[in-house]
Structure formats: structure tokens, C-alpha cells
C-alpha positions in Angstrom: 21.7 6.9 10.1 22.4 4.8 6.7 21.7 6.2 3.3 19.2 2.8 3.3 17.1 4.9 6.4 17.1 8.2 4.8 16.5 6.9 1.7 13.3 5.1 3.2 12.3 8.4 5.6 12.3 10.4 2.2 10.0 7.4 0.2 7.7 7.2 3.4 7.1 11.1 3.2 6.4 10.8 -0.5 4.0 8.4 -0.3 2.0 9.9 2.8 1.6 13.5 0.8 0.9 11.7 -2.4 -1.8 9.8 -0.7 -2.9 12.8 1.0 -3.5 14.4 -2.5 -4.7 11.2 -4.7 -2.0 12.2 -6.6 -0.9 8.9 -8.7 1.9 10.3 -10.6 3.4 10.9 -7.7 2.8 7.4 -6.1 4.4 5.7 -9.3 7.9 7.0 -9.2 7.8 5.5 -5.5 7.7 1.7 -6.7 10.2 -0.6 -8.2 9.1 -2.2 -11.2 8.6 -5.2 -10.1 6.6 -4.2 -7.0 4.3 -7.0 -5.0 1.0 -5.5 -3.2 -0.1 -8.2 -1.0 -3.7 -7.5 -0.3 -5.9 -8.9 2.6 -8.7 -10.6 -0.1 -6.4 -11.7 -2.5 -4.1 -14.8 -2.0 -1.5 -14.2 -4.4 0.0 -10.6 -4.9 -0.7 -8.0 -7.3 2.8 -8.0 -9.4 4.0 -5.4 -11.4 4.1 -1.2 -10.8 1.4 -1.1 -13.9 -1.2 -3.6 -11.9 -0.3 -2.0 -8.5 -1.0 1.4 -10.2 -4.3 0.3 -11.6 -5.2 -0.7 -7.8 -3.8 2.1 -6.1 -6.3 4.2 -8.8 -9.6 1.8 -7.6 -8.5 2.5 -3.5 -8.0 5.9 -3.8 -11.3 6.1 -5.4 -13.0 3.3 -3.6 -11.5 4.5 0.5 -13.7 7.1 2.1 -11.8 9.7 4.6 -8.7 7.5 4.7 -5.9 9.2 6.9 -2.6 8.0 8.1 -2.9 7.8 12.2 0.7 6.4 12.8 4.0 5.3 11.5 7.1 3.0 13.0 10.4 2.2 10.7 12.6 -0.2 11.1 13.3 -3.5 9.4 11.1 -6.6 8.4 11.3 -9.8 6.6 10.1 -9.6 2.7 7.1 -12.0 2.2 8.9 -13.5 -1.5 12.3 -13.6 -1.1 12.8 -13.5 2.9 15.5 -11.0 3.3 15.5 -8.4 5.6 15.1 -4.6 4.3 14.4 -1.0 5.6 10.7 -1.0 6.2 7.9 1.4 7.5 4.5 0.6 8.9 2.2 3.2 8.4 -1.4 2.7 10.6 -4.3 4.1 8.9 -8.0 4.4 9.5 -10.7 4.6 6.5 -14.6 3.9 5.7 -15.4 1.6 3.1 -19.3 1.0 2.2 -20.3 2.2 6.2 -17.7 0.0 7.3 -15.1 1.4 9.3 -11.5 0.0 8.5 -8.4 0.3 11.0 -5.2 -1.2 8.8 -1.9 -0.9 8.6 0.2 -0.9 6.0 3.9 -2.2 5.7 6.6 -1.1 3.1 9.6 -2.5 2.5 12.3 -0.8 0.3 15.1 -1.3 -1.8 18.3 0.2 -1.9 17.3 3.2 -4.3 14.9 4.4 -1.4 11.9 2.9 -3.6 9.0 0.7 -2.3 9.6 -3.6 -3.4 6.5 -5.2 -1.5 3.8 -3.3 -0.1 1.7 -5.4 2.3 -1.8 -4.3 3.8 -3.9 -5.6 6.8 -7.1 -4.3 8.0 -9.7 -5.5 10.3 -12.3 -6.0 11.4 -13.8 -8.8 8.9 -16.6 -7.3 7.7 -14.4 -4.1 6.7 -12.5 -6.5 4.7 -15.4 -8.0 3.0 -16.6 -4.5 2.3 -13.1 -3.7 0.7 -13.2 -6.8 -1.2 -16.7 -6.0 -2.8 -15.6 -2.5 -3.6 -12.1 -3.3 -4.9 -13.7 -5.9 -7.1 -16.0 -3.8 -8.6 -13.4 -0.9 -9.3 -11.2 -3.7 -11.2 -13.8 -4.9 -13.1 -15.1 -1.5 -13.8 -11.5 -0.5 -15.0 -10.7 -4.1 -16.9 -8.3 -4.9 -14.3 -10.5 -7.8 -13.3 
């Protein structure tokens, strides 16, 4: 196993507990600082670890029961620059607004172990359009928006 792997084992089991706990502080030492969140009602990414950290504060808040069900690693294809790095897909279930969400989401990381693009995809539609309501109104309400 490459440093690379263990390096992205270690992020992925970082991330899980510090989403298990809501625990931000935690989650922000686990991105670059350029970081891209590519979100399933937003075209363009979220850019930055300061605007991803302001989101990752509005899901934590705005995802009911959300648990990790599954996880694969591997490698993938970044969206922005196209190169292939160590990735993880981690499958997750939630409730947003009654809606029940099934997503995944997919990491990809850089050399230091630490997450670069962070990609989310969740069905069905109307889960998505219940996220995007509720992620909205947690930017706004935060001035993120």
C-alpha cells in the first residue's frame, strides 16, 4: 500500500468520526486550502476551505439522522483539473425536510492525505430540491448567501 492510500484511509476515518460528532474543527484540518465542494443544486463549486466550512456548518445543521452506510477507495478523475488521485466514495443516507436522501459522496486527495474536491450526489429529486431549499436558507441565514 502507498503512503498516497494510507494517507487517504487515515483522512477518510477522520472525516467519518468528525461527521459522526458535528465536530467542525476537526473537519477543517481535513481540507486543502483551496478545496472545491461540488454540490448537486449548485453549478459551479463552492471554492475555498473558509466557504466549504461555512457549508459544512449549514449541512451539519440542516441533515437529519445522516449516517454513513458504505465506503469504496480507489482512484477517480478530478472534476477541475482531470488528473487522477486517491479517492474514497462514502454512501450515506439522511432526511432533509421529510425527504429521505440516499447520496454518496466522493473525495479526492492530495498528496498530504488532505481532501482537494469533495463531490456530492443524492437522489431522489425531490430530496435534492428539499436540500436545496434548506441549504439556501442556512446560507442566507449565516450571510453566506
Amino acid at each position: 500500500m502507498t503512503t498516497k492510500v494510507v494517507a487517504s484511509v487515515d483522512t477518510v476515518d477522520r472525516f467519518r468520526a468528525a461527521v459522526d460528532a458535528r465536530d467542525l474543527a476537526a473537519l477543517e484540518d481535513l481540507f486543502t486550502e483551496g478545496v472545491r465542494l461540488y454540490s448537486p443544486v449548485k453549478f459551479t463549486p463552492f471554492e475555498g476551505r473558509a466557504t466549504v466550512m461555512g457549508l459544512f456548518g449549514v449541512l451539519l445543521r440542516t441533515f437529519e439522522d445522516f449516517r454513513y452506510v458504505g465506503e469504496y477507495s480507489g482512484a477517480a478523475q478530478t472534476s477541475a483539473e482531470g488528473v487522477t488521485l486517491p479517492s474514497a466514495v462514502l454512501v450515506f443516507r439522511a432526511t432533509v425536510g421529510g425527504k429521505e436522501i440516499h447520496g454518496i459522496d466522493l473525495l479526492h486527495f492530495e498528496e498530504d492525505g488532505r481532501i482537494k474536491e469533495f463531490t456530492v450526489m443524492v437522489r431522489p429529486r425531490s430530496a435534492v430540491e428539499a436540500l436545496g431549499e434548506a441549504v439556501l436558507k442556512g446560507l442566507v441565514a449565516e450571510g453566506l448567501a
